[in-house]
N, C-alpha and C positions, 0 to 999 in steps of 0.2 A: 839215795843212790845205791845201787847194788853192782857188785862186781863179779863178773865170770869171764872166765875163760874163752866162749866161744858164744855169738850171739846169731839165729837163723833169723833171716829177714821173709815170710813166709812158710803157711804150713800146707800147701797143696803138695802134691805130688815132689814137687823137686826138694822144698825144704823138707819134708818127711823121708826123701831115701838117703838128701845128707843125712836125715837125723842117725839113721839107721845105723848107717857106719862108722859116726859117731859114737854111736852106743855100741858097737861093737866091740870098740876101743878102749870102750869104758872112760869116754873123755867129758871134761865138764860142760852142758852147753845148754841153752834154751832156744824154742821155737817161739817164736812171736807171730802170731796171727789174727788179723784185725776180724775176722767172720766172728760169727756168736758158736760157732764149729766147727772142729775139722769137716771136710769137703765140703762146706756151705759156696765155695767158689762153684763147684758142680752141681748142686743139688738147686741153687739160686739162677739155673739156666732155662733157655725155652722147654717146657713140657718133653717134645717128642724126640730132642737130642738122643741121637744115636753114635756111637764110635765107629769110624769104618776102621780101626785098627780090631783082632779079633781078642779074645780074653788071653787066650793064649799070650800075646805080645801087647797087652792091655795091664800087665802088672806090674810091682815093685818089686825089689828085692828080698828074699827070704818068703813072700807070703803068697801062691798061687792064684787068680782071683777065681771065686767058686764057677761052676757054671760048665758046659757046654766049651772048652776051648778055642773052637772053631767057629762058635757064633756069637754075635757081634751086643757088645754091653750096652746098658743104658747112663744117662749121669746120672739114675738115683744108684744104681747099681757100682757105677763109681764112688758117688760120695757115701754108701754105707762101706763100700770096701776101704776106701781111705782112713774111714774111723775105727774101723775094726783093727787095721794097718797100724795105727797109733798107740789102741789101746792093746796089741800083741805084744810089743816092743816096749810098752811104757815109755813112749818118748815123752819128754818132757814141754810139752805142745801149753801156751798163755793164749787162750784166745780174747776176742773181745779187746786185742790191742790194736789201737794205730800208733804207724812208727811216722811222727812229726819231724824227726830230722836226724842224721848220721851224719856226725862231724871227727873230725882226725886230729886229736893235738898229742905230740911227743910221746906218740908211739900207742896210744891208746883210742878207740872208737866210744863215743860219746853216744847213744840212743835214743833219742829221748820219744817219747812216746805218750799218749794220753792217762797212762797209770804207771809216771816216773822215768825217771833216768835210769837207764843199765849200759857199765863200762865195762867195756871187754875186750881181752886180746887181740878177739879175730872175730872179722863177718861175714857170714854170709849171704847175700841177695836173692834170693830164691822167689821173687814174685811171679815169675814167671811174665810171659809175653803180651799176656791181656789186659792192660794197666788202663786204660783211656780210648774208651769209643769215640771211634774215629768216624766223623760227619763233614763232608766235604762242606768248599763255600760259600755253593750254589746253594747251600739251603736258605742262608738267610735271605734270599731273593724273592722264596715263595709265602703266597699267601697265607694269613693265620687262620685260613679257611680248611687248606691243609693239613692230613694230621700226618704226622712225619714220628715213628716209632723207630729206636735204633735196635737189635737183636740182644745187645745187651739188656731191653727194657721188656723185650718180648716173650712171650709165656706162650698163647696157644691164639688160634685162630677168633677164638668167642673176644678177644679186648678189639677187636679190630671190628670197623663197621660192615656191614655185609653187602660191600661194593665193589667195582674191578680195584687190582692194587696194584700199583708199580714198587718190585722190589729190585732194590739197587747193588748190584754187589756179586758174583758168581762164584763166588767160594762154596767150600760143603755146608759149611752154616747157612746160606744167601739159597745153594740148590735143597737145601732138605728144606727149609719155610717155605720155600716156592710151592714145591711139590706140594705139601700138605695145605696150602690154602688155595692150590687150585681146586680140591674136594668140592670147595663149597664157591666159588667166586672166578671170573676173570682173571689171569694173571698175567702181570706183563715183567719181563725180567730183563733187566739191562747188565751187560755184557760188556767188556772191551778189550775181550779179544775170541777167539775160536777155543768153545769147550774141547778139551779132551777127556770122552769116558771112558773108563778104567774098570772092566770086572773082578767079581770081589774075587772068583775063584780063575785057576787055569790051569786045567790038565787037571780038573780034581781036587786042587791043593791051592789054599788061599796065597793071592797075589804075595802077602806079605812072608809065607812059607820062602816062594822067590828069591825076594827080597833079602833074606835074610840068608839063602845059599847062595845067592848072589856076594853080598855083602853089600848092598845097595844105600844101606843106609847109614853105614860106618865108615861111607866117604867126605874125605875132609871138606871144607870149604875152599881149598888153595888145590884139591888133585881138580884133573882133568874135566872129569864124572861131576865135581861137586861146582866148576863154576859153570859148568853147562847148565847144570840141573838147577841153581839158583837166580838165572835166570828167566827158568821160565814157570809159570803158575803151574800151582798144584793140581793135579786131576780131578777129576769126581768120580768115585770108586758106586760103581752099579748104572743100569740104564735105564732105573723109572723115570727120572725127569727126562733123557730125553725120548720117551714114550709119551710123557705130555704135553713137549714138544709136537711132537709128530699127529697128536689127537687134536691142537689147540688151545687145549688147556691151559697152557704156558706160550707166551707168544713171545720170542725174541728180539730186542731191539737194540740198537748200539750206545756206545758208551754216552753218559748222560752228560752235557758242558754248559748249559745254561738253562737258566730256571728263572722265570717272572709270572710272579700271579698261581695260575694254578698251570703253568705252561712249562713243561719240559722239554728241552732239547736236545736233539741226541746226533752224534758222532756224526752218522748217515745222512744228515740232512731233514731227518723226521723229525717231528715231537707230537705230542700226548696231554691233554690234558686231564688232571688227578685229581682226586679228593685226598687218597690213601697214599704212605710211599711207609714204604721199610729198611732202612740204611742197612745192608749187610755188607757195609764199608770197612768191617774189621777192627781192627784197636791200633795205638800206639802203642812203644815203649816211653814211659815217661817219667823223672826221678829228680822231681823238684825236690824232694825232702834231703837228696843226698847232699848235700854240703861240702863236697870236696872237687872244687874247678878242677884237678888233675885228672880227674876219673868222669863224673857227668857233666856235658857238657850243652845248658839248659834243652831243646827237645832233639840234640842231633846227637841220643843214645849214650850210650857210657864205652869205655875207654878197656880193654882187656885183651890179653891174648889168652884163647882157649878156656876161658872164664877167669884168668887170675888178674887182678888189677896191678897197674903200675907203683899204686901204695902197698908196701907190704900187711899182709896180713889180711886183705879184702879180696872178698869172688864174689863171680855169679855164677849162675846153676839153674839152665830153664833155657837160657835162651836159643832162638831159630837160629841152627848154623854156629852153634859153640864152639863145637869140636867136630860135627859130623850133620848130615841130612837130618838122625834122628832125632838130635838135643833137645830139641821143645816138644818130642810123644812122650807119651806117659809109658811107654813099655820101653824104652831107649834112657829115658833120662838117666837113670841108673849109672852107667858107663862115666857122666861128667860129674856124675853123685861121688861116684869113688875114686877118679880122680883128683878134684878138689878135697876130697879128705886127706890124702895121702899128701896136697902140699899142707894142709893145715899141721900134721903129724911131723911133717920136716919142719914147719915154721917155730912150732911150737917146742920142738925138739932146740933146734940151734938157738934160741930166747930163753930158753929153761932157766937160767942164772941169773937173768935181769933182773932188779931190784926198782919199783918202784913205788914203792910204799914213802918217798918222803916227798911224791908229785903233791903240790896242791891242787885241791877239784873245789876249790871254793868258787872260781871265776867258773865252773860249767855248770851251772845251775838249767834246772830242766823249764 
């Protein structure tokens, strides 16, 4: 068993700019991250992954990300910058860990993990929001004739057979695979509700320039702005899909609700029948490993106000709608980065005198 101070629960993006702060601090703490390396969360995505955020508003704190400001990054372009990001700062980054389980006894977090136990102060949850692909289901209805890829599993257009494909899902991940495998193939894309496209620029100056004189994305989740806008689905920033839309290339159909055999059903009263499908269904949040009923509560999400949990001494940092629109971009997370530091610093500050070196840890064995 090993003891510290502060323990980060992820090393992407959000665990890296608490680290940041952390180390600014000059406070004791380690990053735990299950990848074989920093950005391997990024680098481990589909092939043609593009950011519609620009670089400009694509980085962390303290380190610019190189490049062209205004033009839009890749995730290798990402995950080299996240490791350079690491190794600028010296954070204190373990990878090659999995965290098995966070438990709370008498004032202390238990961690146990595939390379031991580590007891510390304080934690923090930085997985971010992409924990568990999400696959509706209708799928176990369809034939094993079927081959059914989720985006999570997806890389480039050559794993997929070279026949029409139904992809499920309208998000920017759901519309950038569309796009790129109508290239070569039929596409049919299901929908359930009315795209809104969004161009990157306007007036010259990228949408997010806007946005950020606006203050668009620094609205909370309880103002006005922030429950309107969390109601309704994200845009898709540029108009080549719907260009191949309009060409045929991409052919529109409604939301998908029953699936038998190789037969899909859709909203509209249509269906299709498939070989090929690609779930760009998205992900869950999920935190079986957490161990504490006050805070997760099995898959309906965890328990926080503005990332601080109800148990003292525990946060998250990552998630969609923390603090603001922008908590889960990689160019915003920063702002819930340095806030959760600053309770760590009070927490840590008002506990400064506690004594417990005479707890026994015999019963928490890893």
């Amino acid at each position: 068993m090993r003891r510290i101070d502060i323990v980060v629960i992820g090393g992407g993006q959000a665990g890296l700019s608490v680290g940041y702060y952390l180390h600014m601090e000059q406070i004791e703490f380690v990053i735990l991250d299950q990848g074989p390396e920093v950005g391997h969360s990024w680098s481990s995505r589909y092939d043609s992954l593009t950011l519609f955020t620009p670089r400009r508003y694509s980085a962390l704190p303290g380190l610019p990300l190189p490049g062209d400001p205004w033009d839009y990054p890749t995730k290798d372009e990402i995950a080299d910058y996240l490791r350079c990001y690491q190794d600028r700062f010296a954070l204190p980054v373990q990878v090659d860990t999995e965290v098995i389980s966070l438990a709370y006894r008498q004032g202390r977090y238990y961690v146990a993990t595939n390379k031991g136990m580590w007891i510390a102060n304080q934690v923090v949850v930085a997985t971010g929001p992409f924990q568990s692909p999400y696959v509706p289901a209708i799928a176990k209805s369809l034939s094993e004739d079927v081959m059914q890829v989720h985006t999570f599993d997806y890389r480039n257009p050559e794993m997929l057979p070279l026949t029409d494909i139904l992809v499920i899902g309208g998000g920017n991940s759901g519309a950038q695979i569309a796009l790129e495998l109508s290239l070569s193939r039929q596409v049919y894309l299901s929908v359930g509700h009315d795209i809104q496209f969004m161009p990157y620029r306007f007036l010259g100056k990228s949408l997010f320039w806007w946005y950020e004189l606006i203050g668009l994305l620094r609205k909370s989740p309880n103002s006005w702005v922030g429950r309107r806008f969390r109601k309704k689905k994200d845009p898709l920033y540029g108009y080549e899909l719907r260009e191949a839309i309009a060409s045929g290339r991409v052919k529109l159909v409604g939301r998908a609700i029953q699936a038998q055999g190789k037969q899909i059903s859709f909203a509209d009263g249509s269906s299709l029948e498939v070989d090929t499908i690609l779930w760009a269904t998205g992900f869950r949040t999920d935190y079986p490993w957490i161990r504490i009923p006050e805070v997760a509560r099995d898959h309906l999400g965890i328990e926080h106000e503005r990332g601080v949990a109800s148990i003292p001494g525990l946060y998250f940092v990552g998630l969609p709608w923390q603090s603001s629109r922008g908590s889960a971009l990689i160019g915003w997370v920063h702002r819930d980065a340095k806030f959760i530091s600053r309770m760590i610093i009070q927490y840590g500050e008002r506990n400064a005198n506690e004594d417990y070196s005479h707890e026994d840890l015999s019963t928490y064995g890893s």
